[in-house]
N, CA, C and O atoms as a Tinker XYZ file with bonds, in Angstrom:
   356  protein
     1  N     64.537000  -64.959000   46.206000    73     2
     2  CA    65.846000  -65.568000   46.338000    64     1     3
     3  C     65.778000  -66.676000   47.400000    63     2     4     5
     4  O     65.220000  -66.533000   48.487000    81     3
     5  N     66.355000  -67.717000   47.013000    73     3     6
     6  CA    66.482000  -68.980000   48.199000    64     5     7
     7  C     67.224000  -68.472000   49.268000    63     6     8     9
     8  O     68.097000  -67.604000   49.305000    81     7
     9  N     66.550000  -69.402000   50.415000    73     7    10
    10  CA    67.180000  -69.055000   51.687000    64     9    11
    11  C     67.567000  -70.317000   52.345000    63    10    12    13
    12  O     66.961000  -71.370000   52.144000    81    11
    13  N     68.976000  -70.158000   53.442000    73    11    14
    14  CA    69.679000  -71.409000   53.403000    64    13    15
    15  C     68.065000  -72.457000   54.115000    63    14    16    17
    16  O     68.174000  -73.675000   53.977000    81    15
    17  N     66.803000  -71.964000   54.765000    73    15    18
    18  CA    65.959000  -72.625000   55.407000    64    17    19
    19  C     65.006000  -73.635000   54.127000    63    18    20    21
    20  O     64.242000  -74.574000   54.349000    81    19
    21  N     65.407000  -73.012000   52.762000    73    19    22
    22  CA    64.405000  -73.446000   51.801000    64    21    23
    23  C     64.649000  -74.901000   51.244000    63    22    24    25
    24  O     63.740000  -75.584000   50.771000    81    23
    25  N     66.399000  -75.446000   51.378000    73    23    26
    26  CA    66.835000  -76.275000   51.225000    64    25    27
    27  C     65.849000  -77.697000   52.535000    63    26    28    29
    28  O     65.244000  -78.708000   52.178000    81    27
    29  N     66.019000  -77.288000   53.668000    73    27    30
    30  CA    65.360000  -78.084000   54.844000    64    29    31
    31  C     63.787000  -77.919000   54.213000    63    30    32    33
    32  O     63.062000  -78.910000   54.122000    81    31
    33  N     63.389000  -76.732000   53.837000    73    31    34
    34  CA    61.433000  -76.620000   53.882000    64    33    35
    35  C     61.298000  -77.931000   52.489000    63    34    36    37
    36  O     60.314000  -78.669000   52.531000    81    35
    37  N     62.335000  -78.117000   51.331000    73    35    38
    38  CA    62.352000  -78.844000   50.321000    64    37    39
    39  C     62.487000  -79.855000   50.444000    63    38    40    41
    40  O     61.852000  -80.545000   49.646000    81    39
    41  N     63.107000  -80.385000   51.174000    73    39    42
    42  CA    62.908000  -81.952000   51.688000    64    41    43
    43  C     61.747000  -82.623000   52.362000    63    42    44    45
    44  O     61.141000  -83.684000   52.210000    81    43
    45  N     61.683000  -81.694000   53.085000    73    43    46
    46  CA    60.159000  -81.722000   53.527000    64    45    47
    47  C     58.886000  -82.084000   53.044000    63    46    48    49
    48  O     57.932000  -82.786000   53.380000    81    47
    49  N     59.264000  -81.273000   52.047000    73    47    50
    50  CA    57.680000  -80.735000   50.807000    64    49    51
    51  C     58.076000  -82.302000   50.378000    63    50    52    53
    52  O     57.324000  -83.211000   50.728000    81    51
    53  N     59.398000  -82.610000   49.538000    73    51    54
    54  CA    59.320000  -83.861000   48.627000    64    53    55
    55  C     58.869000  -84.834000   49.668000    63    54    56    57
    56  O     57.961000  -85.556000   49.257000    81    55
    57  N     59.270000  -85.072000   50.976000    73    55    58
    58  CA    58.554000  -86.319000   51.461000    64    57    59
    59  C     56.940000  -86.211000   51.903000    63    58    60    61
    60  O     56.123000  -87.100000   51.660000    81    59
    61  N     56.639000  -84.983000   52.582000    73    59    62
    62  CA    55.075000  -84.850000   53.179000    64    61    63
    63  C     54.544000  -85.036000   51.879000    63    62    64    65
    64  O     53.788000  -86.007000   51.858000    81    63
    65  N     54.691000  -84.312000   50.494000    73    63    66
    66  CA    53.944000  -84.661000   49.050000    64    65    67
    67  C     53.842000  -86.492000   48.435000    63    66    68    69
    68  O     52.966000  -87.088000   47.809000    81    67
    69  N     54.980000  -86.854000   48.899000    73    67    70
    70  CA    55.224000  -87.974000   48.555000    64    69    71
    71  C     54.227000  -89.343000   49.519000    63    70    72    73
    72  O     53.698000  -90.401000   49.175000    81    71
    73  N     54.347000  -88.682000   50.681000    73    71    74
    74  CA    53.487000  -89.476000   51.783000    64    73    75
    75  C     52.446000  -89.885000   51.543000    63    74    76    77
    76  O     51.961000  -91.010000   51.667000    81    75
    77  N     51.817000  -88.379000   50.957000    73    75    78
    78  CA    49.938000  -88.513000   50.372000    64    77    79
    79  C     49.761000  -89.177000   49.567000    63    78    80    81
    80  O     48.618000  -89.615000   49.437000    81    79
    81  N     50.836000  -89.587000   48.607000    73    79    82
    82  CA    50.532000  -90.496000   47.253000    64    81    83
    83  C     50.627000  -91.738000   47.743000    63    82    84    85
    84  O     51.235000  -92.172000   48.721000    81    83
    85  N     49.824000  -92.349000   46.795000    73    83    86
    86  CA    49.630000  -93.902000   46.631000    64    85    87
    87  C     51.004000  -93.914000   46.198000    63    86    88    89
    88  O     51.751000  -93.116000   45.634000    81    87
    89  N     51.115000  -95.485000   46.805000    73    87    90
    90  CA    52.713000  -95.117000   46.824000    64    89    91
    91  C     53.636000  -95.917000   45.351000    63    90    92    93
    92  O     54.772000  -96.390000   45.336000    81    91
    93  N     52.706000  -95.823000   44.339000    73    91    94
    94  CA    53.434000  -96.507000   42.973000    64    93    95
    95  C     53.021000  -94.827000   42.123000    63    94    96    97
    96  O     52.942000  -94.692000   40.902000    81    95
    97  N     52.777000  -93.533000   43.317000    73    95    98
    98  CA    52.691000  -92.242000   41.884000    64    97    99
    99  C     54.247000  -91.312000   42.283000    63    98   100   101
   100  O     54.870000  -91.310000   43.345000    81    99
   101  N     54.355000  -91.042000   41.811000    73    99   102
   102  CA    55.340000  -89.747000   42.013000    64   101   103
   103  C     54.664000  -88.752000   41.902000    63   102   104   105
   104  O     53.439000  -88.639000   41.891000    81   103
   105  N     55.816000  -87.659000   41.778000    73   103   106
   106  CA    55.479000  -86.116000   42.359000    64   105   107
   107  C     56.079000  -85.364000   41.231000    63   106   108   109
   108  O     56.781000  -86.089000   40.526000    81   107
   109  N     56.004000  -83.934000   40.788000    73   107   110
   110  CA    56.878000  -83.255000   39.665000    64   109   111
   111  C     57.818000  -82.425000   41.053000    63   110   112   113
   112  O     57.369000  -82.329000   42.195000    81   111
   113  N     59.000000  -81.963000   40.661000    73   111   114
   114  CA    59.810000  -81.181000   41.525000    64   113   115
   115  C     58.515000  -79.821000   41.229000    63   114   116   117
   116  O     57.869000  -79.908000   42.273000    81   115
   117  N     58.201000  -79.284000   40.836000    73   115   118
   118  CA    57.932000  -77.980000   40.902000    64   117   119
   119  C     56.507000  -78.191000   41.924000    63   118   120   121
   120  O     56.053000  -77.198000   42.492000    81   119
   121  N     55.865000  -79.526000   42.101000    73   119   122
   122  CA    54.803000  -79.693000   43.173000    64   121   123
   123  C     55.773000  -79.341000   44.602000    63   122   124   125
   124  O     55.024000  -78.743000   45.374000    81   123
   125  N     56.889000  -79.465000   45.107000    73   123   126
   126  CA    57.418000  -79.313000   46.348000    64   125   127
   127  C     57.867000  -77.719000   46.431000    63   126   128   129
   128  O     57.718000  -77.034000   47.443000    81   127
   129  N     58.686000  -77.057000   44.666000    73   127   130
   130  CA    58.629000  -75.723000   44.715000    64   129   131
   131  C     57.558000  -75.059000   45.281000    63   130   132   133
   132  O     57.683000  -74.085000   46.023000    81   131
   133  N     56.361000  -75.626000   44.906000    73   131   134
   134  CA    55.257000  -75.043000   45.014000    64   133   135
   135  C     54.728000  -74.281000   46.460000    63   134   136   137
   136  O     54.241000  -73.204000   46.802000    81   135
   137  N     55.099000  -75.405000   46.989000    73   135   138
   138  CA    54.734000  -75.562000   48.323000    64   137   139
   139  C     55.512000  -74.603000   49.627000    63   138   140   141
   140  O     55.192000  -74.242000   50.759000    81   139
   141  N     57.038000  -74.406000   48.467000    73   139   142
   142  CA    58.061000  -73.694000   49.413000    64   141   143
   143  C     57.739000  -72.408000   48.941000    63   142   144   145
   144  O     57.945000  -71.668000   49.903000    81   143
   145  N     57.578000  -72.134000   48.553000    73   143   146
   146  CA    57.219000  -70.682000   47.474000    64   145   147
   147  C     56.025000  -70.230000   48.116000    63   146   148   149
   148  O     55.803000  -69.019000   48.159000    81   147
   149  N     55.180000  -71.097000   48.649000    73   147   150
   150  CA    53.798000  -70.565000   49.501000    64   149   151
   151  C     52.933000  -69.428000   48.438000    63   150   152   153
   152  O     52.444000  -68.457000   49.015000    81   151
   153  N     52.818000  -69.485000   47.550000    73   151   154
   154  CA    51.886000  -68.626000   46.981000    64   153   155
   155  C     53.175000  -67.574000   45.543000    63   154   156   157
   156  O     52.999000  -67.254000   44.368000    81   155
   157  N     54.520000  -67.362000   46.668000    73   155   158
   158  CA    55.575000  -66.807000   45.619000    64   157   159
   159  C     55.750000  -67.311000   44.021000    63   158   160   161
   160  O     55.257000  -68.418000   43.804000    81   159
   161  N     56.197000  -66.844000   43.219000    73   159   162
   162  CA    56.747000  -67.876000   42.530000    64   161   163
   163  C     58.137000  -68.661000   42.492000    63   162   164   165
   164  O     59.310000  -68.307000   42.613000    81   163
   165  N     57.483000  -69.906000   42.267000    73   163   166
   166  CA    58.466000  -70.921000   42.537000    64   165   167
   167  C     59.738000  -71.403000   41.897000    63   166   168   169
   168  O     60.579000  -72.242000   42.219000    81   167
   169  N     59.584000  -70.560000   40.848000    73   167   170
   170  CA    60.356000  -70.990000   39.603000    64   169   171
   171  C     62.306000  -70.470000   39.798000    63   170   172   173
   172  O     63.224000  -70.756000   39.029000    81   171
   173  N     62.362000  -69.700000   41.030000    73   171   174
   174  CA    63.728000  -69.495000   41.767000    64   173   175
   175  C     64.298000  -70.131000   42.632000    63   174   176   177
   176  O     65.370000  -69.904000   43.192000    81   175
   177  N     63.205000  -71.371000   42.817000    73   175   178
   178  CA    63.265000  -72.790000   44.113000    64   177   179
   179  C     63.826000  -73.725000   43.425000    63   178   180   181
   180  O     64.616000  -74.422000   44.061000    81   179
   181  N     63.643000  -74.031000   42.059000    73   179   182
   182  CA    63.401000  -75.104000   41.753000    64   181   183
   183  C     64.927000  -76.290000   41.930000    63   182   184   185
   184  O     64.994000  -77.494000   42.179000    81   183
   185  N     66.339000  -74.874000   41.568000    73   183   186
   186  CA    67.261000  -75.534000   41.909000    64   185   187
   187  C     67.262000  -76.146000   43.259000    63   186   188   189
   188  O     67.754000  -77.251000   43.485000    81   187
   189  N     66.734000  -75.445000   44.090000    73   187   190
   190  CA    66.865000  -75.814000   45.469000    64   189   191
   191  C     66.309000  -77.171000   45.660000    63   190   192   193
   192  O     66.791000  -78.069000   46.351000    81   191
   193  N     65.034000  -77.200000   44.827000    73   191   194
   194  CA    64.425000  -78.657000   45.266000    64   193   195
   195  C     65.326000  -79.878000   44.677000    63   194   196   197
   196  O     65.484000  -81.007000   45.142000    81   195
   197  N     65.906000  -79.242000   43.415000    73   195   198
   198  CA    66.469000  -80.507000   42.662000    64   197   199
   199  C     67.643000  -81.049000   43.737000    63   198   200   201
   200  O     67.873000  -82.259000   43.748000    81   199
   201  N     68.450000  -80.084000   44.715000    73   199   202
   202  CA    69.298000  -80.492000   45.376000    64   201   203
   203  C     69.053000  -81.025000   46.325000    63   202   204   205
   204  O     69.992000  -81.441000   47.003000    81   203
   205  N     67.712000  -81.228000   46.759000    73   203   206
   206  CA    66.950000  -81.826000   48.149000    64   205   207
   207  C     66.726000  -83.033000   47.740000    63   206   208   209
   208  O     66.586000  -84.003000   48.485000    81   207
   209  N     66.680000  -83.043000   46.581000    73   207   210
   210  CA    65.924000  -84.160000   45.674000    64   209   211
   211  C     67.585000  -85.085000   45.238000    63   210   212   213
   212  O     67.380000  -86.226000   44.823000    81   211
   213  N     68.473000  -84.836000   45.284000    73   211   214
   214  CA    69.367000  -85.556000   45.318000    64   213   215
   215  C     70.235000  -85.600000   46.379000    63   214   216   217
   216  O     71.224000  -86.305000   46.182000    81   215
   217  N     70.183000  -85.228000   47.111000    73   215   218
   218  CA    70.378000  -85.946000   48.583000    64   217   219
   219  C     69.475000  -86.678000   49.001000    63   218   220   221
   220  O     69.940000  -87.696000   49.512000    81   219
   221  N     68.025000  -86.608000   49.023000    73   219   222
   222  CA    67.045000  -87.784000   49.872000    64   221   223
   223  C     67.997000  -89.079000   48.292000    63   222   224   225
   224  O     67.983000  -90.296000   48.473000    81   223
   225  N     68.465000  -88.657000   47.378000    73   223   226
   226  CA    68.342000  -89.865000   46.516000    64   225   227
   227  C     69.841000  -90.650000   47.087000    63   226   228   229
   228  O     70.028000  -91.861000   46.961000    81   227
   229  N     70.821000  -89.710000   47.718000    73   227   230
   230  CA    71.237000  -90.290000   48.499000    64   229   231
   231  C     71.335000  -91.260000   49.448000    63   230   232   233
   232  O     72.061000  -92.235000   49.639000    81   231
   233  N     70.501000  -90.788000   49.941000    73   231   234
   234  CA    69.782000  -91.307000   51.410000    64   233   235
   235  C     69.602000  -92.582000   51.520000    63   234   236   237
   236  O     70.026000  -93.293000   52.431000    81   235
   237  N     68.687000  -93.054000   50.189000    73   235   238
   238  CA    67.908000  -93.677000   49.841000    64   237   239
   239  C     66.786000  -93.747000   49.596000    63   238   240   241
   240  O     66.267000  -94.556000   48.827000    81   239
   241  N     66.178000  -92.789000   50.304000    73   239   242
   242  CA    64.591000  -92.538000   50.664000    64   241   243
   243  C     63.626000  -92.410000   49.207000    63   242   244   245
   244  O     62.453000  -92.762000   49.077000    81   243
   245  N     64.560000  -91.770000   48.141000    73   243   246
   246  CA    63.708000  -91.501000   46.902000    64   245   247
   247  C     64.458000  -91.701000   45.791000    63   246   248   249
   248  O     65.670000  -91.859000   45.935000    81   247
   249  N     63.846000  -91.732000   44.430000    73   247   250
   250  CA    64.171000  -92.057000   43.252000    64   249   251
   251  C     63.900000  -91.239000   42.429000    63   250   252   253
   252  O     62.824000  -90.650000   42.538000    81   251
   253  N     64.922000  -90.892000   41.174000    73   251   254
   254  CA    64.492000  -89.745000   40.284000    64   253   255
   255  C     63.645000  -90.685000   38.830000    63   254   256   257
   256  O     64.225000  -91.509000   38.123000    81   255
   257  N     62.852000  -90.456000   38.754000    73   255   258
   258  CA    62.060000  -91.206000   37.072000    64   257   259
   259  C     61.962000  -90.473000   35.739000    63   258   260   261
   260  O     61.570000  -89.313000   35.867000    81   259
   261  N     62.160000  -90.772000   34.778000    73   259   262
   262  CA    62.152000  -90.330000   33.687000    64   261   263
   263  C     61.563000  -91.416000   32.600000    63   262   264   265
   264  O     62.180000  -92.453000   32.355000    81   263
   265  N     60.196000  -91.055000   31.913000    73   263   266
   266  CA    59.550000  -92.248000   31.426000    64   265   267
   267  C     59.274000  -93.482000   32.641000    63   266   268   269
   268  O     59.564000  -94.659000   32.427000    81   267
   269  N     58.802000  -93.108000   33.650000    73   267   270
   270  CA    58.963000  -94.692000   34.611000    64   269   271
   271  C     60.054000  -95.170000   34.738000    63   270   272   273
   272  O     60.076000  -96.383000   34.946000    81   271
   273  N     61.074000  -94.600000   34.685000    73   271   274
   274  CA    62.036000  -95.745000   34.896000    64   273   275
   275  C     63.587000  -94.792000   35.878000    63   274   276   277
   276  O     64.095000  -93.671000   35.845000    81   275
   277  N     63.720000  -95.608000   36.357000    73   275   278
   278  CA    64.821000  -95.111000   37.548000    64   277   279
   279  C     65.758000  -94.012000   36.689000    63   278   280   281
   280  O     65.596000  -94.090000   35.472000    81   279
   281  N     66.650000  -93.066000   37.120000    73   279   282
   282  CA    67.294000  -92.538000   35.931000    64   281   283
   283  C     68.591000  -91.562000   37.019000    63   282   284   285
   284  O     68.195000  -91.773000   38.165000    81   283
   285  N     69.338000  -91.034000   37.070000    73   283   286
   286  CA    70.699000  -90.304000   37.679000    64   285   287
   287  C     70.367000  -88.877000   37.629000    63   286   288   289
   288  O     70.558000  -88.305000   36.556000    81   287
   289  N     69.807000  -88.078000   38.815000    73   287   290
   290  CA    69.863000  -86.689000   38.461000    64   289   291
   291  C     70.541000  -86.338000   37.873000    63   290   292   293
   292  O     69.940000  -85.906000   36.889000    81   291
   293  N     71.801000  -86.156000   37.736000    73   291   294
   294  CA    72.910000  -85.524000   37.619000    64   293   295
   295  C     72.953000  -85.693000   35.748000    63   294   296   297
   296  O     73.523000  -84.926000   34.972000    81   295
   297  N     72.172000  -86.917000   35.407000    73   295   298
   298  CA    72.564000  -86.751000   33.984000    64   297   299
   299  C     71.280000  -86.940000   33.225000    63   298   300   301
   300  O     71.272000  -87.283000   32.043000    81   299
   301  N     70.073000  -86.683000   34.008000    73   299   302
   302  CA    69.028000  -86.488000   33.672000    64   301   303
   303  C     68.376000  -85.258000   33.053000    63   302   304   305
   304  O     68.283000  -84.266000   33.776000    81   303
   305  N     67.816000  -85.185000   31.540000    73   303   306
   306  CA    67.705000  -83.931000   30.929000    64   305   307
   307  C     65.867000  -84.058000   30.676000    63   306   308   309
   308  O     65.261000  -85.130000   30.683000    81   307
   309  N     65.312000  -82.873000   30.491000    73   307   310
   310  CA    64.145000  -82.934000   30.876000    64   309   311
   311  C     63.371000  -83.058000   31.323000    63   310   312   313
   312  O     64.001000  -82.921000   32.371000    81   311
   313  N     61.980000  -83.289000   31.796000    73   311   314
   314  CA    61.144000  -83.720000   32.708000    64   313   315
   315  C     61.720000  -84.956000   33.951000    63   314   316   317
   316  O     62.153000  -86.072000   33.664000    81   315
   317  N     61.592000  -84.445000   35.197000    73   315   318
   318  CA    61.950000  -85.629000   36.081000    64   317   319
   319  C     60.624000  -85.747000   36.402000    63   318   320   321
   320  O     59.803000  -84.965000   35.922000    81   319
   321  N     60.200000  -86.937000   37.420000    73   319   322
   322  CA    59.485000  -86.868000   38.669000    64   321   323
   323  C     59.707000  -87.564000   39.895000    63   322   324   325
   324  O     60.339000  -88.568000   39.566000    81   323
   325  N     59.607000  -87.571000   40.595000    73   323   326
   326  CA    60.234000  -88.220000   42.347000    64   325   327
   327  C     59.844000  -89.271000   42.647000    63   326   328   329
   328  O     58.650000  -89.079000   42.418000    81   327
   329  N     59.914000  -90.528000   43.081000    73   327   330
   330  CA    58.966000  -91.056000   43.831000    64   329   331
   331  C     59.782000  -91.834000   44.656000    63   330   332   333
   332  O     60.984000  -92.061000   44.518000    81   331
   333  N     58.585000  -92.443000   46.021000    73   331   334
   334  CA    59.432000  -93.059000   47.109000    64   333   335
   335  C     60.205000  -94.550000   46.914000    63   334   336   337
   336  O     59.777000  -95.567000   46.368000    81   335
   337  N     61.293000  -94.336000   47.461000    73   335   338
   338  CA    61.899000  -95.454000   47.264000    64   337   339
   339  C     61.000000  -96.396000   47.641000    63   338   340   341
   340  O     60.186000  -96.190000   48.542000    81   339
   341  N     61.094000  -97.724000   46.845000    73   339   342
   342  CA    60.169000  -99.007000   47.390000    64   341   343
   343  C     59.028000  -98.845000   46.877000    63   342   344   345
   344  O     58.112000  -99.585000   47.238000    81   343
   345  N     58.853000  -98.023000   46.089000    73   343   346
   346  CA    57.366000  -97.592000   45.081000    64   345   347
   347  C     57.347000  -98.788000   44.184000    63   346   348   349
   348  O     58.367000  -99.048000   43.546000    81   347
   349  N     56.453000  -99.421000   44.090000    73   347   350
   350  CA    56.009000 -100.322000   42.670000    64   349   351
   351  C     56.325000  -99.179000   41.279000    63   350   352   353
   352  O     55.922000  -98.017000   41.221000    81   351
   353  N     57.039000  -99.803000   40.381000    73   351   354
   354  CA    56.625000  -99.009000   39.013000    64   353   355
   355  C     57.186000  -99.373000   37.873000    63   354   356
   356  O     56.893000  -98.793000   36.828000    81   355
């Protein structure tokens, strides 16, 4: 079960994951589950990340992609992936 700390460890994960990449790749949300889950399974995170993942999109800091191309969490169906704002793509 998520804990209110998993929301903060998820933001985290999406930017430290995001850092390591060359910065025109993105990330899948379930790579930052992954990470919060520490070995758990992740698959009870995942809301959590998607909501970390739309606040940094807030922010500004990041972008949701679908096919390469910029796209609205909120009305985005299927596969996302993350990447940093200011990414070539």
């Amino acid at each position: 079960m998520p804990t209110p700390d998993d929301h903060t460890a998820a933001r985290r994960a999406i930017l430290e994951l995001l850092a390591r990449r060359d910065p025109d790749l993105t990330i899948c949300p379930s790579e930052a589950a992954r990470v919060v889950a520490d070995g758990a399974d992740f698959r009870p995170l995942m809301p959590v990340v998607r909501e970390a993942a739309k606040a940094l999109v807030q922010e500004g800091r990041i972008e949701v992609t679908q096919g390469g191309e910029s796209v609205d969490l909120d009305v985005a169906r299927g596969p996302i992936r993350l990447r940093a704002v200011g990414a070539d793509g």
